[in-house]
Short mmCIF file of the C-alpha atoms (twelve columns), coordinates in Angstrom:
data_MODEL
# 
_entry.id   MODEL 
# 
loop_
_atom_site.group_PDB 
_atom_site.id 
_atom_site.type_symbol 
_atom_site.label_atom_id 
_atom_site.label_alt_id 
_atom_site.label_comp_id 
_atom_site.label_asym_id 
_atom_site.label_seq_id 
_atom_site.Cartn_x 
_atom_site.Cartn_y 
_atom_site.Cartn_z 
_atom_site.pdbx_PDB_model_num 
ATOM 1   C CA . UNK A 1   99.995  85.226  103.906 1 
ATOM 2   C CA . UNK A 2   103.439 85.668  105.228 1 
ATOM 3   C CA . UNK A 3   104.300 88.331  107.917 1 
ATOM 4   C CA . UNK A 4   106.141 90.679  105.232 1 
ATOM 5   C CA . UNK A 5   103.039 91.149  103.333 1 
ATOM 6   C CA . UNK A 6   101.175 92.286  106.631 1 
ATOM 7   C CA . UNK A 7   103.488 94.638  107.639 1 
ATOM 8   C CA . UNK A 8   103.373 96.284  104.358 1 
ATOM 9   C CA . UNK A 9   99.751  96.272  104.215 1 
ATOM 10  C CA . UNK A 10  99.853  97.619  107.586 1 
ATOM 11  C CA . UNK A 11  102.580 100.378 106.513 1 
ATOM 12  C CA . UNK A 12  101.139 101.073 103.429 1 
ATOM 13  C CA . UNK A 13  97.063  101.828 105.232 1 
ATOM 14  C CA . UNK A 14  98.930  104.090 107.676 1 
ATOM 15  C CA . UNK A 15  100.693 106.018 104.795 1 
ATOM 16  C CA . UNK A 16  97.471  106.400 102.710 1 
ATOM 17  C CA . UNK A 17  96.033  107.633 105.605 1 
ATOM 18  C CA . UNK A 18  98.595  110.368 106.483 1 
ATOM 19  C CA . UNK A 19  98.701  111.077 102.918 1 
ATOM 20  C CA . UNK A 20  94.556  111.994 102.823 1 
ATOM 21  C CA . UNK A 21  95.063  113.607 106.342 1 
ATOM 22  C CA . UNK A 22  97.843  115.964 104.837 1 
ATOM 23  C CA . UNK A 23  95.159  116.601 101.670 1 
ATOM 24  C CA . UNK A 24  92.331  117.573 104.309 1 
ATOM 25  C CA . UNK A 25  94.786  119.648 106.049 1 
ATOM 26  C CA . UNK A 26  96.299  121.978 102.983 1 
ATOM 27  C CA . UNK A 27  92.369  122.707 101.969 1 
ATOM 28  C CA . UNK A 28  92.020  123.616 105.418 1 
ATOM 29  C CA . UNK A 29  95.172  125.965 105.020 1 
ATOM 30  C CA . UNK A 30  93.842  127.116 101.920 1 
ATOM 31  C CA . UNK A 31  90.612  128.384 103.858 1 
ATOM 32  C CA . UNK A 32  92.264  130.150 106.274 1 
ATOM 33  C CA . UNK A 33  94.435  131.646 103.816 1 
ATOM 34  C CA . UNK A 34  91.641  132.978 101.599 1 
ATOM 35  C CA . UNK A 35  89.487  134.117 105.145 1 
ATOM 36  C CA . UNK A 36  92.493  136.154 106.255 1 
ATOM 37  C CA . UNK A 37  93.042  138.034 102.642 1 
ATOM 38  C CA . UNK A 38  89.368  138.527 102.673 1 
ATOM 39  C CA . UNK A 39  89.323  140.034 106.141 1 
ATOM 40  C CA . UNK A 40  92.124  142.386 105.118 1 
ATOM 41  C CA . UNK A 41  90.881  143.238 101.977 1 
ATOM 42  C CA . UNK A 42  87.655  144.879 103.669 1 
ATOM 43  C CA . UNK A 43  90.334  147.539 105.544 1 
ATOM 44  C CA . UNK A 44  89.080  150.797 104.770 1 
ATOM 45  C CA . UNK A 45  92.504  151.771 103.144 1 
ATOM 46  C CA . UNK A 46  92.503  148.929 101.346 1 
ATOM 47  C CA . UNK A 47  91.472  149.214 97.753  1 
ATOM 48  C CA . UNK A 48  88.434  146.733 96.708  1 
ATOM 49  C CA . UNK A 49  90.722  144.970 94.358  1 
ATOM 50  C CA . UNK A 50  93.702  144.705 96.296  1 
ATOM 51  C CA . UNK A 51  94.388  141.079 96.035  1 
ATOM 52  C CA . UNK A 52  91.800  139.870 93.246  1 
ATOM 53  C CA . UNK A 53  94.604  138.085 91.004  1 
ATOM 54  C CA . UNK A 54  96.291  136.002 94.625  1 
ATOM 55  C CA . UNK A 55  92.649  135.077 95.320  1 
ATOM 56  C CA . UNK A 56  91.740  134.105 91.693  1 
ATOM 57  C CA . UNK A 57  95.427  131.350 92.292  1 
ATOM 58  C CA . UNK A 58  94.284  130.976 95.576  1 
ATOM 59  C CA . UNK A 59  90.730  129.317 94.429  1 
ATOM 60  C CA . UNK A 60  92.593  127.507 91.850  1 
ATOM 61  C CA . UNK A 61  94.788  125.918 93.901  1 
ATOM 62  C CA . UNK A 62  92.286  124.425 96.179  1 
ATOM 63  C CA . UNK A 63  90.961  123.208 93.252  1 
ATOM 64  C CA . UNK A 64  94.401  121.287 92.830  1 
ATOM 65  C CA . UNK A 65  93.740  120.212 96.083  1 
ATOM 66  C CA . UNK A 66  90.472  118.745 95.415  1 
ATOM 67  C CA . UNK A 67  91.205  116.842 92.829  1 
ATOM 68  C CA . UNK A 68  94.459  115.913 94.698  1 
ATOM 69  C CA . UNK A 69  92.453  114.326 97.462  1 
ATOM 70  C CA . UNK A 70  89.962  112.498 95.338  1 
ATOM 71  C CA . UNK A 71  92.992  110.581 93.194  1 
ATOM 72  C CA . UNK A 72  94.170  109.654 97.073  1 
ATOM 73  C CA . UNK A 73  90.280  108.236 98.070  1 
ATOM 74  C CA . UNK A 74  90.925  106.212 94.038  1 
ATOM 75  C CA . UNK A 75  94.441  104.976 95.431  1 
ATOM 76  C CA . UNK A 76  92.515  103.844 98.741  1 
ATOM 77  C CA . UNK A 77  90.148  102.421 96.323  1 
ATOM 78  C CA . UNK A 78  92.855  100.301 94.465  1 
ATOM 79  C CA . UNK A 79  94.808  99.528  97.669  1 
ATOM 80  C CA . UNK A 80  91.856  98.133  98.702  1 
ATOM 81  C CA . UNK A 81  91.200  95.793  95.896  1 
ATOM 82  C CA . UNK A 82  94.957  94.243  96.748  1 
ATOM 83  C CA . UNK A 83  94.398  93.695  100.005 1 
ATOM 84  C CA . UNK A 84  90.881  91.807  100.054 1 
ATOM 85  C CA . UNK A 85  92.400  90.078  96.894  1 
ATOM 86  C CA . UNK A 86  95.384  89.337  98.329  1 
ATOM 87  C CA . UNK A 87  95.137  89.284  102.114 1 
ATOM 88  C CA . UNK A 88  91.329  88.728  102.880 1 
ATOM 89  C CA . UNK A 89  88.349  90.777  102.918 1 
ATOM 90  C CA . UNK A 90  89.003  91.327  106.595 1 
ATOM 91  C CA . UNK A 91  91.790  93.414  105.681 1 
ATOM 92  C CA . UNK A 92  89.731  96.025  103.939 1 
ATOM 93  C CA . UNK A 93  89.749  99.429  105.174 1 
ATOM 94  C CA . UNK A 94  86.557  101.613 105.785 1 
ATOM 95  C CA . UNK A 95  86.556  103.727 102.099 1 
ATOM 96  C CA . UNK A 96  82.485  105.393 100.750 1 
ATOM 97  C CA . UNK A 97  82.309  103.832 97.535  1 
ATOM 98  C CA . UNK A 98  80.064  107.224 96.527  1 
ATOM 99  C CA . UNK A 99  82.770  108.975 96.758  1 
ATOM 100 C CA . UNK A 100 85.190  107.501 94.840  1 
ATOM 101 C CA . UNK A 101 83.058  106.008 92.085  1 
ATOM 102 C CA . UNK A 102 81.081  109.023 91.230  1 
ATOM 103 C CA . UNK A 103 83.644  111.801 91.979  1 
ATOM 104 C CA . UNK A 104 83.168  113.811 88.454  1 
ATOM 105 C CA . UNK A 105 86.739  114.397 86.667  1 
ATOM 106 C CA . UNK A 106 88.192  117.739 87.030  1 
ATOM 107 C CA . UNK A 107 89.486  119.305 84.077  1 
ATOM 108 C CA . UNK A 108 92.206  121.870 83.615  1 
# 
């Protein structure tokens, strides 16, 4: 193994990293999001459908999301495969093989 492949395989399990950390983080900003509209929608003067349809896009796109983060945990999944392959089982990173083998599809 030659010093340019470990600094890519140590670039590339940082970046796949950040990339699922930035996933975790818009659902989180999703949930705050849909907390705060919810909040405000149960003002008195507000009426009780005031913001149904941004909700209804809201839900949907955590569902984006969702299925955003679990193609990231299959990516981890095949990065891992290189590496061991390539580099060593030593190499591979921590990944729950639950949750990337029976993560259902999500359909559109």
């Amino acid at each position: 193994m030659t010093d340019r492949m470990k600094s890519d395989a140590q670039n590339i399990r940082k970046l796949i990293r950040e990339a699922e950390a930035l996933a975790d983080e818009s659902m989180i900003a999703f949930t705050r999001l849909k907390q705060a509209m919810l909040t405000a929608r149960q003002n008195p003067n507000a009426e009780v459908d005031a913001g149904q349809r941004a909700l209804l896009r809201l839900n949907q796109a955590e569902g984006q999301a969702l299925s955003m983060s679990t193609s990231l945990l299959r990516v981890h999944a095949e990065l891992n495969k290189i590496g061991v392959e390539k580099l060593g089982p030593e190499n591979e990173t921590p990944l729950v093989a639950m949750a990337v083998d029976s993560t259902p599809e999500l359909v559109d």
